[in-house]
C-alpha positions, 0 to 999 in steps of 0.5 A, spaced: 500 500 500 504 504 498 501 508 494 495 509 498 499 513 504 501 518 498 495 519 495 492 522 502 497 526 503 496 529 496 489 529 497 489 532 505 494 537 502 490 540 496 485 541 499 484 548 503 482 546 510 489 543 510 491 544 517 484 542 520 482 535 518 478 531 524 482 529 531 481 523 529 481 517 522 479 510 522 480 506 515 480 500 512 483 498 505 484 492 501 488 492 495 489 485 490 495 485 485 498 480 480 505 479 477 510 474 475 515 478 479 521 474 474 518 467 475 514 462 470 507 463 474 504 469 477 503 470 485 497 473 487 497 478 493 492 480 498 492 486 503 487 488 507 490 494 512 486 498 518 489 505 520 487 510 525 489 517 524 490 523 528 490 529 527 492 536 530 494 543 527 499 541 522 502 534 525 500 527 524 501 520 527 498 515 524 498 507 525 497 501 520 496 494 520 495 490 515 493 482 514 497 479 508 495 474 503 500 471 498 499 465 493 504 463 488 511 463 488 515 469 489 513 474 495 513 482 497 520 481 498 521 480 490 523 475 485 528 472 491 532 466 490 534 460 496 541 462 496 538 470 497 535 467 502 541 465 506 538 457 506 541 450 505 534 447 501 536 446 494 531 451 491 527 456 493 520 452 492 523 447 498 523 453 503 517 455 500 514 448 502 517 448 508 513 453 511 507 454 507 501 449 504 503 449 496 506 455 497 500 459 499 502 464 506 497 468 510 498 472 516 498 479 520 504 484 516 508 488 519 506 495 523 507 501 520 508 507 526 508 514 522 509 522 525 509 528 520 509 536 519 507 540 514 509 547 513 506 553 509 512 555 505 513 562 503 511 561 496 504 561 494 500 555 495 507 551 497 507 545 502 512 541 506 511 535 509 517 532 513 515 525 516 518 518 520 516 512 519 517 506 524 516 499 522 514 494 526 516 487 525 510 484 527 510 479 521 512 472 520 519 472 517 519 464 517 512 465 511 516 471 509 511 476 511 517 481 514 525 481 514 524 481 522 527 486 523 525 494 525 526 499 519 527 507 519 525 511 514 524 519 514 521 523 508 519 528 505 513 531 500 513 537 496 506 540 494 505 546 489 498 548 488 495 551 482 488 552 482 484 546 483 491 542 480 497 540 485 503 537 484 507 534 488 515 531 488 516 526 494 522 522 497 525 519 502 530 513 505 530 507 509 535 504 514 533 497 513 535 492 520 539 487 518 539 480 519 542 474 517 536 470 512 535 476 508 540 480 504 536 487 506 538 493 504 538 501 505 533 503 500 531 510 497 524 512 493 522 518 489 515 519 487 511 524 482 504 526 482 498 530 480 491 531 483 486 535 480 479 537 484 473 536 480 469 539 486 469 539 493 466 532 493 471 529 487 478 528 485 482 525 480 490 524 481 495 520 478 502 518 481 509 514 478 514 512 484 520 510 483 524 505 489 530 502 491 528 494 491 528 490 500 534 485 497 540 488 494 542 487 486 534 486 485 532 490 479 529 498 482 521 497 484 517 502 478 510 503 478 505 508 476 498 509 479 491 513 477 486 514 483 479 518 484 478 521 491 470 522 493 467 525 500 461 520 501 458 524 506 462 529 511 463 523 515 465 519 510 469 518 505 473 513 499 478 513 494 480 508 490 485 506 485 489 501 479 496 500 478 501 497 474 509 495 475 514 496 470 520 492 473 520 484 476 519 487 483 513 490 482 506 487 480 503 488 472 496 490 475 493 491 481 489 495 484 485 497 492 480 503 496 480 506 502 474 507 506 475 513 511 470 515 517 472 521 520 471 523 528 
């Protein structure tokens, strides 16, 4: 769900009540994405996500969980060998066999813990948004749901409103925890992306995001979305979202929504 953290944002931003959102958020969300990811036969994997979100003057803190469903061959840590692995099975498959039911993995992911402040800067419908994020490793590393091990990353958004449209450019990096099964990296990310608000009830955006792979010497993650955001009721609102990938380590379609009441 990576992108879905990033359309909020751009969403919450463009906006001109930027600054006054509700104290409190909750959303659920569910995202499927399919792809080769480099081998023969296609992985399908299902993530369903629940946030909470609070909100006060211009800073954020956010938690999210998520439950991760992965059938077929290659997992969220890419197209990975046995001996990416750091394991003595012959093949990838025979580890995957030792810990899955035909290859097939679900469970609890890992929690995602976030902070982040905007600023209004002194240019005309300018915004900056600083953030740090932990990540919990509350997955199983035996069913590769986690690397087992906390990650750090820090980032920041740049927005530039014009009219309705707003732009923005995004980046950030992450200190990867080692560990002796996965051969991790620090990783960076940028991203590029558009909103247009139709109305005060409707939007559309697009966003591409560019990102360093989990396991060293796996090719780069590219991706590219378009999404729709609409305000359902004052409480309520949805955004939905369809992508697709332009490297192995990233999936060749997919798509999700996200559901969120205000308090």
């Amino acid at each position: 769900m990576k992108h879905a953290g990033l359309f909020a944002f751009l969403i919450a931003l463009a906006s001109p009540s930027a600054g006054r959102a509700a104290d409190w958020s909750a959303t659920l969300g569910s995202e499927l994405s399919s792809g080769k990811f480099g081998a023969d036969q296609s992985t399908q994997i299902f993530i369903a996500t629940a946030d909470v979100t609070a909100s006060f003057s211009k800073w954020q803190v956010r938690a999210s969980l998520p439950y991760v469903q992965v059938d077929g061959p290659s997992t969220f840590l890419g197209p990975i060998s046995a001996e990416d692995l750091g394991t003595d099975f012959d093949t990838r498959d025979d580890f995957i066999a030792a810990f899955t039911d035909d290859g097939n993995v679900d469970g609890i992911g890992d929690l995602r813990v976030s902070a982040s402040r905007f600023f209004f800067l002194p240019f005309d419908g300018t915004l900056l948004d600083l953030s740090m994020s932990i990540k919990v490793p509350t997955g199983d590393p035996d069913k590769l749901l986690s690397t087992g091990q906390v990650d750090v990353e820090f980032g920041g958004d740049l927005v530039k409103r014009f009219g309705d449209t707003s732009v923005s450019l995004g980046a950030s990096y992450t200190v990867s925890g080692k560990t002796d099964r996965f051969d991790v990296q620090n990783r960076a990310r940028t991203s590029l992306g558009v909103y247009h608000e139709i109305n005060d009830g409707l939007g559309l955006g697009a966003v591409g995001e560019w990102r360093q792979a989990v396991i060293e010497d796996l090719p780069d993650v590219m991706e590219a979305s378009v999404y729709f955001s609409a305000r359902i009721t004052d409480q309520f609102s949805l955004l939905g979202y369809v992508l697709t990938g332009f490297s192995d380590t990233a999936p060749d379609v997919g798509g999700g929504f996200r559901l969120t009441r205000d308090f």
